[in-house]
N, C-alpha and C positions, 0 to 999 in steps of 0.2 A: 846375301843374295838380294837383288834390287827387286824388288813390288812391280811384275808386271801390268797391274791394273793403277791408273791411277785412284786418286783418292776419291774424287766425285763417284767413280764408279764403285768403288770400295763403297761407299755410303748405302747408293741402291741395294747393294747383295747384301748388306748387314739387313737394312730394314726389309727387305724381301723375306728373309729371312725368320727374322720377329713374327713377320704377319703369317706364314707358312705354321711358325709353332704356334701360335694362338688360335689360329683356326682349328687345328687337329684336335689341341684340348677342348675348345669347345665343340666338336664333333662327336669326339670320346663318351662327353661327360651326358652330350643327351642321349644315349643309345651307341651308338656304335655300328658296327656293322652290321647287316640283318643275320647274316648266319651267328646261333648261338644268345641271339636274343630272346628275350620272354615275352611276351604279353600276358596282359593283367586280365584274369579270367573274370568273365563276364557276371556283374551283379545278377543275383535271383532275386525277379521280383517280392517273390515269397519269402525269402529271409530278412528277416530285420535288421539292418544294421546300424540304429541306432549306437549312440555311445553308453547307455546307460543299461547294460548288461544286458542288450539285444543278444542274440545265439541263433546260429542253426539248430543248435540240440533241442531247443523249446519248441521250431517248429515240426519235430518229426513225432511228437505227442499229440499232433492235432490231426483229426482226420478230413479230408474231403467229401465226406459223406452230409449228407444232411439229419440233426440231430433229431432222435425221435423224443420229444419232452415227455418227461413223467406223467401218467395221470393223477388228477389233483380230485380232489372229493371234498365239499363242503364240510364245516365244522358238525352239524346239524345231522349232517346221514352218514356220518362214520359208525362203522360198526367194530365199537371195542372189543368185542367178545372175540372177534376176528385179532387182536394183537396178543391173545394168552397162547401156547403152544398146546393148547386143546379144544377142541370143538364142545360147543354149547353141551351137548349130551353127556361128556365126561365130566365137564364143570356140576353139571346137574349131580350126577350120580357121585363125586367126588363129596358134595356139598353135603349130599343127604347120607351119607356115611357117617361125616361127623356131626351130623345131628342126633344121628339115631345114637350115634357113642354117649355123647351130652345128653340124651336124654336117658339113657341106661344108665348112667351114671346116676340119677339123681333119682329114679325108681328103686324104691327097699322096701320089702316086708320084714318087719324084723322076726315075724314066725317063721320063716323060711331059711334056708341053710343060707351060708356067706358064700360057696360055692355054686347056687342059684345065680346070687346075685354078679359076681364074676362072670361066670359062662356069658352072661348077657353083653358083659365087652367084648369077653376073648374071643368070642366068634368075629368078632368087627376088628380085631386085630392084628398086627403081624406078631408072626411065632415068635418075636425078640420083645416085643411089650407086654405081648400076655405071659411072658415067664417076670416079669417085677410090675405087674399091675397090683397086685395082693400086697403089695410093702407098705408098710405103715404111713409112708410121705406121701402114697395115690389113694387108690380108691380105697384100701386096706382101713386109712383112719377115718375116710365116713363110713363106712359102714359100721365100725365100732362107737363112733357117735350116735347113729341114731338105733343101731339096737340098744344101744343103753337107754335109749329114752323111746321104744317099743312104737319105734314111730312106724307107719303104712307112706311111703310117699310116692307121686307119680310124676315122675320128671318129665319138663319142657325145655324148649332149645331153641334158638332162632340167631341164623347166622347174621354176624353185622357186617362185617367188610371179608375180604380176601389181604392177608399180610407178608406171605410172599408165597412165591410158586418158581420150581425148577422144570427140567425136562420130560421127571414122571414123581410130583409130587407138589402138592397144594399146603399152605398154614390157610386158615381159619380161624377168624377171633368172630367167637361163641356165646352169646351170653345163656347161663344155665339156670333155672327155675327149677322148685323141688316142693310140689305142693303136698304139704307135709300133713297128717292126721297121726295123734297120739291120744290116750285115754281121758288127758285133762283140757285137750281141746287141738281147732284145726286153723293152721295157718300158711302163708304161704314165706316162702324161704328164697330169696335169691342169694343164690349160690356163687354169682360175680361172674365176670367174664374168662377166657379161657381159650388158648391157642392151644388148636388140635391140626396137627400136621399128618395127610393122608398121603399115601404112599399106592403106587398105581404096581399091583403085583396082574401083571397077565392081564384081562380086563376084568378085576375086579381093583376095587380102592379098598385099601384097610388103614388104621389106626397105627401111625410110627410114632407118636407124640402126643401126651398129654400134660397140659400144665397152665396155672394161673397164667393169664397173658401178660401180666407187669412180671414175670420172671425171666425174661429175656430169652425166650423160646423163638424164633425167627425163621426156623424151617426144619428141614432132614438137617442134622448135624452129629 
């Protein structure tokens, strides 16, 4: 069948045609038609979009509020006594429990019952120490020390540090004095130091723990 167009014309409709598809793909390829397109949602100022592990999630940790800064207190006028979990008057009375136990401890008549000389702790104690206070390993062996040697002594006490403390219960390292008189003369006795661990029953402090302080005594245990 013979080519109604010649060829010159034949040329035009070819290249018309070229320029027709190449325009459409580049039409296509930026967008397209507006129905069914997207637009790219608008940057928030306030999120970071850095590359280096910027996030929206780090900013929704941060408030708009203006912060209120801690108050700070000089090294000079802090008051420690404020960072134990008891007010100065418990510490007092805590303190002077195991002093008074240190010092009962170290008071013996040897003319007087061994029973005397106990009551003088078991009263400063809880009901679980005063039942093996009398064992030979506690107070049980001085007192068999110094009634053998018919000693009169009057015990002194004087707390040196605080060694640990929990929620209702203080250690105390103690040092214990025992000024000793026996028939052949009078001397004075240090007794060594000594962790005394009191124990807060209701409000009074008693006596949970007695023992040399190099014995690895460290609290209520």
């Amino acid at each position: 069948m013979p080519n109604p167009l010649p060829e010159r014309a034949q040329r035009f409709v070819f290249i018309g045609l070229i320029v027709v598809l190449v325009g459409a793909g580049v039409y296509f390829s930026v967008g397209g038609f507006g129905d069914g397109s997207t637009e790219e949602a608008p940057v928030d100022p306030g999120v970071s979009q850095g590359g280096n592990g910027g996030s929206a999630g780090a900013s929704d940790a941060l408030s708009g509020v203006e912060p209120s800064p801690l108050p700070t207190t000089a090294v000079d006028d802090v008051d420690v006594l404020g960072w134990f979990p008891f007010p100065e008057e418990e510490l007092r009375a805590a303190g002077a429990t195991a002093l008074t136990f240190a010092e009962a401890y170290g008071t013996i008549d040897y003319s007087g019952s061994p029973e005397t000389y106990y009551d003088s702790m078991r009263t400063l104690a809880t009901a679980e120490y005063a039942d093996v206070l009398t064992e030979s390993s506690r107070a049980g062996a001085f007192w068999e020390e110094m009634a053998e040697a018919e000693a009169v002594a009057q015990g002194r006490a004087e707390v040196e540090f605080i060694r640990a403390f929990g929620d209702d219960s203080i250690t105390f390292v103690v040092t214990a004095q025992s000024i000793t008189e026996t028939a052949n003369r009078e001397f004075d006795e240090e007794l060594g130091e000594f962790a005394i661990t009191v124990v807060q029953e209701g409000r009074t402090w008693r006596v949970f723990d007695f023992q040399p302080a190099d014995a690895g005594q460290f609290g209520e245990e």
